[in-house]
C-alpha positions in Angstrom: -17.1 8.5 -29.8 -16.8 6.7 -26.3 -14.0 8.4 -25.2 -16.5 11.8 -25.9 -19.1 9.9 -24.1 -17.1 9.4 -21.0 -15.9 12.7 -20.8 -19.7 14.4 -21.5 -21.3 11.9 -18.6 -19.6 13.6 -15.7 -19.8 16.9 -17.5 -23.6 16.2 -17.4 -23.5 15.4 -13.8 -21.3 18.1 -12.6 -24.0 21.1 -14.3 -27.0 19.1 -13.0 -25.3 19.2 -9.5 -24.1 23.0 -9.6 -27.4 24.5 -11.3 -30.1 22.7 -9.7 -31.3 22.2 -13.5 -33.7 18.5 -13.7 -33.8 18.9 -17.3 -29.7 18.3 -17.0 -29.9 14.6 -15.2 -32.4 13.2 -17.9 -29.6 14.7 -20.7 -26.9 13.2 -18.0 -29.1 9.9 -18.7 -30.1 9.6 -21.9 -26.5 10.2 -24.0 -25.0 7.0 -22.6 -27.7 5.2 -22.9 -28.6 5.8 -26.6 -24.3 5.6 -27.1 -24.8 2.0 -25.7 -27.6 1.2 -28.1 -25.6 3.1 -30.9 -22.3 1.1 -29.8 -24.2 -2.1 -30.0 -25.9 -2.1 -33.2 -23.1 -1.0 -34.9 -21.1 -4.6 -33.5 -23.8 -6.2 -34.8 -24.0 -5.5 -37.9 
């Protein structure tokens, strides 16, 4: 699942910067950060 994560970021990124598309940067934001929060409540359990 990270590894998907790292390789959808830039993916993200590089259609937010080609289509001039805002809605694409808060998508480009929001994955990783609700992987992160994912990532760490599953180590703490």
């Amino acid at each position: 699942m990270l590894l998907a994560q790292i390789g959808l970021f830039p993916n993200l990124w590089h259609q937010h910067l080609v289509s001039k598309v805002p809605d694409v940067l808060v998508d480009a934001i929001i994955v990783p950060v609700l992987t992160a929060l994912l990532l760490i409540g599953y180590l703490n359990v």
